[in-house]
C-alpha positions as CSV (number, residue, x, y, z in Angstrom):
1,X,-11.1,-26.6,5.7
2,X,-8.8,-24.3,7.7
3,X,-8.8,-20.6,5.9
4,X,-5.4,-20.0,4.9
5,X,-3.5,-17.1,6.6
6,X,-1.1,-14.9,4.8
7,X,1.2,-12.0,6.0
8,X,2.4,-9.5,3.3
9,X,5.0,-7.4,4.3
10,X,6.5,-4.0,3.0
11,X,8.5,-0.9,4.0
12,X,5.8,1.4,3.3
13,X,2.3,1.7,1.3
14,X,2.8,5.0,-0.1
15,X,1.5,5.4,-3.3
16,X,3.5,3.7,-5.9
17,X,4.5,-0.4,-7.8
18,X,4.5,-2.2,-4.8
19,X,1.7,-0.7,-3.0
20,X,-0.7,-1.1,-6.4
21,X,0.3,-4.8,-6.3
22,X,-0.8,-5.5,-2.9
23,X,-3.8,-4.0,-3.7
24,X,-4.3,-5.9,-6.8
25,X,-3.1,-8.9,-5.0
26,X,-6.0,-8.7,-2.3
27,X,-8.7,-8.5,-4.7
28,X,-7.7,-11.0,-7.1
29,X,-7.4,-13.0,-3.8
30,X,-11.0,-11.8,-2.5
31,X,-12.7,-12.9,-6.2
32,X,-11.1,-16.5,-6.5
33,X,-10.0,-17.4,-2.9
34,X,-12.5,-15.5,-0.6
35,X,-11.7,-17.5,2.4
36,X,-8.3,-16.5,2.6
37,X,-7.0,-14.4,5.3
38,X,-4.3,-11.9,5.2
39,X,-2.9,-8.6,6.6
40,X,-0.7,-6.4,5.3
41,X,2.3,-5.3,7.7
42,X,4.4,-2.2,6.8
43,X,6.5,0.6,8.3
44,X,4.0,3.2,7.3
45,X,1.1,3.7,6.1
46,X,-1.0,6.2,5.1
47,X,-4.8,7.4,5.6
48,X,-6.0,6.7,1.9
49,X,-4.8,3.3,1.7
50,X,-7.7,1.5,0.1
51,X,-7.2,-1.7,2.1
52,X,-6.0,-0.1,5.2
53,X,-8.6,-1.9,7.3
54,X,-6.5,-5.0,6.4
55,X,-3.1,-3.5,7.8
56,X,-1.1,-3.2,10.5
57,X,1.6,-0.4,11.1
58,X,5.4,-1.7,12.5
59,X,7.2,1.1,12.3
60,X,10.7,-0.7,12.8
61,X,10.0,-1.6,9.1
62,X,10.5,1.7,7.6
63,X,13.9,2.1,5.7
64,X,16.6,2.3,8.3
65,X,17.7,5.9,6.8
66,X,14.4,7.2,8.4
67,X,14.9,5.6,11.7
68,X,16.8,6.8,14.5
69,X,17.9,3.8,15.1
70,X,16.8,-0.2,12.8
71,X,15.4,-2.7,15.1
72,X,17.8,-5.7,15.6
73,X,16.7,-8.7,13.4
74,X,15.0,-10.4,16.2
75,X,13.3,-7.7,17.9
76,X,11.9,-6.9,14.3
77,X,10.7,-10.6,14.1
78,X,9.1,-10.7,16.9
79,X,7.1,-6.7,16.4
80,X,6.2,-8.5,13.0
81,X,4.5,-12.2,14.7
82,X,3.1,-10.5,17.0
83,X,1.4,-7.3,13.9
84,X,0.6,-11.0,12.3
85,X,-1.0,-12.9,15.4
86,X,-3.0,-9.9,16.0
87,X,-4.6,-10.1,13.0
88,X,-5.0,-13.5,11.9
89,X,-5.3,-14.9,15.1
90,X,-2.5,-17.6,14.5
91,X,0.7,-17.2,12.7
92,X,0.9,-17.1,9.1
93,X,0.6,-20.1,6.9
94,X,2.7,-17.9,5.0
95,X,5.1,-15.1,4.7
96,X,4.7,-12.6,1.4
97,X,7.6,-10.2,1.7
98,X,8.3,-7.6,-1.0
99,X,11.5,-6.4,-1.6
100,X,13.9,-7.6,0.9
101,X,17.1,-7.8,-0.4
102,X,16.9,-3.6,-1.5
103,X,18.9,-2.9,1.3
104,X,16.4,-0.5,2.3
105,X,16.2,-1.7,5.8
106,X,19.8,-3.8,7.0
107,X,18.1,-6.0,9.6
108,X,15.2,-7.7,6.9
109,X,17.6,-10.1,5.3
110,X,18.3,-11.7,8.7
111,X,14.7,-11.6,9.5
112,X,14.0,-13.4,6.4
113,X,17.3,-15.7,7.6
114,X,15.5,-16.1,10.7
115,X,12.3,-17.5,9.2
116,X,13.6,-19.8,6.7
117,X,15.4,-21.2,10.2
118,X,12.4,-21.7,11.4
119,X,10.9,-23.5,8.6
120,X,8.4,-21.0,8.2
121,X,6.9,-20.7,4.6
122,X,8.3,-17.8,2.8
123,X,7.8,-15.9,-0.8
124,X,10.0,-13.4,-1.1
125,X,8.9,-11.3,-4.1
126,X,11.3,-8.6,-5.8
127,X,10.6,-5.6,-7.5
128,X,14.1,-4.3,-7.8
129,X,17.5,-5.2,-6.4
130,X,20.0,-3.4,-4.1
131,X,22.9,-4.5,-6.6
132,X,21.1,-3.1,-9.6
133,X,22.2,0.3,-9.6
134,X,22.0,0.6,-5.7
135,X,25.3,0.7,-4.8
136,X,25.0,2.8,-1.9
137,X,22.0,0.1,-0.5
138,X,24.2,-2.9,-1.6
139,X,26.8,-1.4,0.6
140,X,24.7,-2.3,3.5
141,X,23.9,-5.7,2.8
142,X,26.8,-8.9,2.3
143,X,26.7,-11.5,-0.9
144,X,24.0,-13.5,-2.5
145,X,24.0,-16.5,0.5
146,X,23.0,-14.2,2.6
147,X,20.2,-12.3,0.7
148,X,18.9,-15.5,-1.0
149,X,18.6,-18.1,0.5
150,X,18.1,-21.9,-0.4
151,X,15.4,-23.8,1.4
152,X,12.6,-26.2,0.1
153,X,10.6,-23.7,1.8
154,X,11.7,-20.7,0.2
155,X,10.2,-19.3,-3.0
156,X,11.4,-16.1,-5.1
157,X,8.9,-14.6,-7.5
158,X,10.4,-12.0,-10.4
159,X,8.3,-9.3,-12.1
160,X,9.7,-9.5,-15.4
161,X,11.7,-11.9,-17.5
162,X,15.2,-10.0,-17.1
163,X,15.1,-10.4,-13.1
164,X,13.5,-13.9,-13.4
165,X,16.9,-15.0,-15.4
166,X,19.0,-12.9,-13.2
167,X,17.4,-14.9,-10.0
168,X,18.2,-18.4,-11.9
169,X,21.5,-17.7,-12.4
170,X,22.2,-17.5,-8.4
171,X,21.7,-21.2,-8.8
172,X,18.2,-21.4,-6.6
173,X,16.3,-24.1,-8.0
174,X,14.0,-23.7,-11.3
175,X,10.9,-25.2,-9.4
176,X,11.5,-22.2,-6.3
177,X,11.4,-19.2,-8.5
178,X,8.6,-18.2,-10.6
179,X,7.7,-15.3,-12.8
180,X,4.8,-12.9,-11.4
181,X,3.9,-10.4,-13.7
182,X,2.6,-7.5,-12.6
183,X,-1.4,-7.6,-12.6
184,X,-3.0,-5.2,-14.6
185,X,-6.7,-4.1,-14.3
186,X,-8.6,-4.9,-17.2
187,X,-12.0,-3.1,-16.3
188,X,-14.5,-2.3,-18.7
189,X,-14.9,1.4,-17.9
190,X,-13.4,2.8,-21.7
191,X,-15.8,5.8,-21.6
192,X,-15.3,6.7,-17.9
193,X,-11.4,6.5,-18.6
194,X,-11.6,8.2,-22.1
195,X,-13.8,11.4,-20.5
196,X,-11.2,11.7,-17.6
197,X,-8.3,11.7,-20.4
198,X,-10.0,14.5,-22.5
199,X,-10.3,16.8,-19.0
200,X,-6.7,16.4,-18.5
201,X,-5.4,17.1,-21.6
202,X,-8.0,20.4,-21.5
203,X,-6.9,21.1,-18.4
204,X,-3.3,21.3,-19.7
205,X,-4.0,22.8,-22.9
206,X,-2.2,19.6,-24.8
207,X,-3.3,18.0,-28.0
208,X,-1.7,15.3,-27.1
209,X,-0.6,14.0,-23.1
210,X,2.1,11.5,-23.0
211,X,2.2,10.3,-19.5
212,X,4.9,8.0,-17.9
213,X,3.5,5.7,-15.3
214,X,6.3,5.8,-12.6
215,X,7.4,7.8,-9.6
216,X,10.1,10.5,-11.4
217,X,13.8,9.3,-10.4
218,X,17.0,8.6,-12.0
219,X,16.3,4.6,-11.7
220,X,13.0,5.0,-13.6
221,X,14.8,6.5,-16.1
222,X,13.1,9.7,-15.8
223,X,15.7,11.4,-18.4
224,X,14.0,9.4,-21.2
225,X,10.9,12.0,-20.8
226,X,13.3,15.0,-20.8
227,X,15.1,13.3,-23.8
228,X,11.8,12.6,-25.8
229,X,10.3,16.1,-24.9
230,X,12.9,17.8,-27.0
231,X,11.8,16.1,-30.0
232,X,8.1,16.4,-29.7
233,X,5.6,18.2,-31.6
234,X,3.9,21.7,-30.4
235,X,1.0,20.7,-28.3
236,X,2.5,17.9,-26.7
237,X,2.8,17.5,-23.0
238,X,5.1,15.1,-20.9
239,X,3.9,13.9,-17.6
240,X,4.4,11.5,-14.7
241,X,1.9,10.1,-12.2
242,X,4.3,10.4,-9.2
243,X,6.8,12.9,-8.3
244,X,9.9,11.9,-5.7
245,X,9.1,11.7,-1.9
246,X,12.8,10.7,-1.0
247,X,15.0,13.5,-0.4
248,X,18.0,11.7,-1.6
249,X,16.0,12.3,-5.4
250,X,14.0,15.7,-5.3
251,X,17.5,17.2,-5.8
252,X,18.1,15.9,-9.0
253,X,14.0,16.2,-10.1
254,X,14.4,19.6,-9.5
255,X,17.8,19.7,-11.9
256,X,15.7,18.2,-14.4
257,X,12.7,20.9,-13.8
258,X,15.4,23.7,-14.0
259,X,17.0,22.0,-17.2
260,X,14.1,22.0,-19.3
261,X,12.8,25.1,-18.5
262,X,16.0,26.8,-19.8
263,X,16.2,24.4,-22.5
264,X,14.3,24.9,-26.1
265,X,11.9,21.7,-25.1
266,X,8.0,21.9,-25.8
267,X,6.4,22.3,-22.7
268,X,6.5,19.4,-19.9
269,X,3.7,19.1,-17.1
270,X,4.8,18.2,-13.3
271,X,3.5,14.7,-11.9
272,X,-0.5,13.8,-12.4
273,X,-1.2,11.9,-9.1
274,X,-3.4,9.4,-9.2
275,X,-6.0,8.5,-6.5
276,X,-4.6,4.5,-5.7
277,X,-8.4,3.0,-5.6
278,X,-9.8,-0.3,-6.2
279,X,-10.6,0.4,-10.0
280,X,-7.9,2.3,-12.1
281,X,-6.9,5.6,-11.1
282,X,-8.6,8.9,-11.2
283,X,-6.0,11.7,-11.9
284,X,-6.1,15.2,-10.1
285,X,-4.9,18.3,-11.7
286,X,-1.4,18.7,-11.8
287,X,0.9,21.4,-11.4
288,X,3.5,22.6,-14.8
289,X,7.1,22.3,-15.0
């Protein structure tokens, strides 16, 4: 039987959601479907990527506010067979895209028009949505037809019940979308994970740590932390496991920094960054507020 060949494709696998899925993704994948062949295609992607002997880089990928210029739809089609090709040694049986109606790059949703011409097998997988809060990337992109599409071909996966009944009520067919949670690592290493938890919260001198899992912007709703600092008890410290990278959002990180440091709030520890590895992650030192 021929091995099937799959193409996952991002913007980027800096650390973060989307890049821990992928990851999570590929070795689910390598326990239960072994023979199954994939590369990962993105715009950019970093030395500790813990799969990154299973990517390729295509730079006209990257959002289009960090190139000097977005690849036109086709061009971009043809970089990405040819990443895909490379790899696999065929074209892919099919195409796992993440994320591309965000209106992060304005030539993917005619890419993935120009697939779903070509009857090529698609799952377009979303994490968030360009006109959920985006308005600036929404501005870039035209109307539902165009960013999801209808073709027996086609199939959307939602992380979360919310965007799952949002996605139904474009009026997509029930059997094309399908809820994908996502995975979480259920390992067995308590007393590994339990000694790295007491270093941290020694390190920062807090009785107790109360970490927030996401990258610190407004979407995340990173002002719930600030919000649920001022009512904590002495001893308690506030953290995330990722601070912003875009520029458009260390503005406004650095607003909240200021705020709470002329506020009365109990003390509040900069991002923990976590080490993206196969198992779950190992956290560094961080730096305070």
């Amino acid at each position: 039987m021929k091995a099937l060949r799959v193409a996952i494709v991002h913007y980027h696998l800096k650390r973060g959601g989307v890049t821990r899925v992928i990851e999570s993704t590929l070795a689910a994948a390598d326990a239960y479907t072994p023979n199954t062949q994939f590369v990962v295609l993105a715009g950019e992607v970093p030395a500790d990527v813990s799969f990154r002997a299973r990517t390729k880089a295509v730079p006209g990928l990257q959002y289009s506010n960090a190139q000097a210029e977005t690849p036109s739809a086709s061009t971009l089609l043809t970089q990405l067979k040819a990443a895909a090709s490379e790899a696999l040694g065929d074209l892919p049986d099919v195409w796992h895209i993440h994320n591309h109606s965000l209106g992060k790059n304005t030539s993917i949703p005619e890419v993935i028009r120009l697939l779903a011409a070509e009857g090529a097998p698609l799952l377009l997988q979303m994490h968030d949505f360009a006109e959920d809060g985006r308005p600036s990337n929404y501005a870039t992109i035209t109307g539902p037809a165009k960013l999801y599409p209808a073709a027996p071909h086609l199939h959307y996966a939602s992380i979360n019940a919310r965007d799952h009944a949002y996605v139904k009520s474009m009026g997509l067919k029930a059997e094309h979308i399908h809820l994908l949670p996502n995975p979480v690592d259920g390992d067995s290493e308590t007393a590994k994970h339990s000694t790295e938890a007491n270093a941290i919260r020694q390190a920062l001198g807090a009785q107790r740590l109360i970490l927030y899992p996401v990258r610190a912007v407004r979407r995340k709703n990173f002002g719930e932390l600030l919000l649920w600092s001022a009512m904590a008890e002495p001893g308690d410290v506030f953290a995330t496991t990722l601070g912003p990278t875009n520029q458009n959002y260390i503005a406004a990180y650095q607003h909240g920094r200021h705020s709470r440091n002329h506020s009365n709030c109990p003390s509040v520890s900069g991002s923990v960054n976590p080490k993206i590895g196969p198992s779950r992650p190992s956290f560094n030192r961080p730096t305070r507020f």
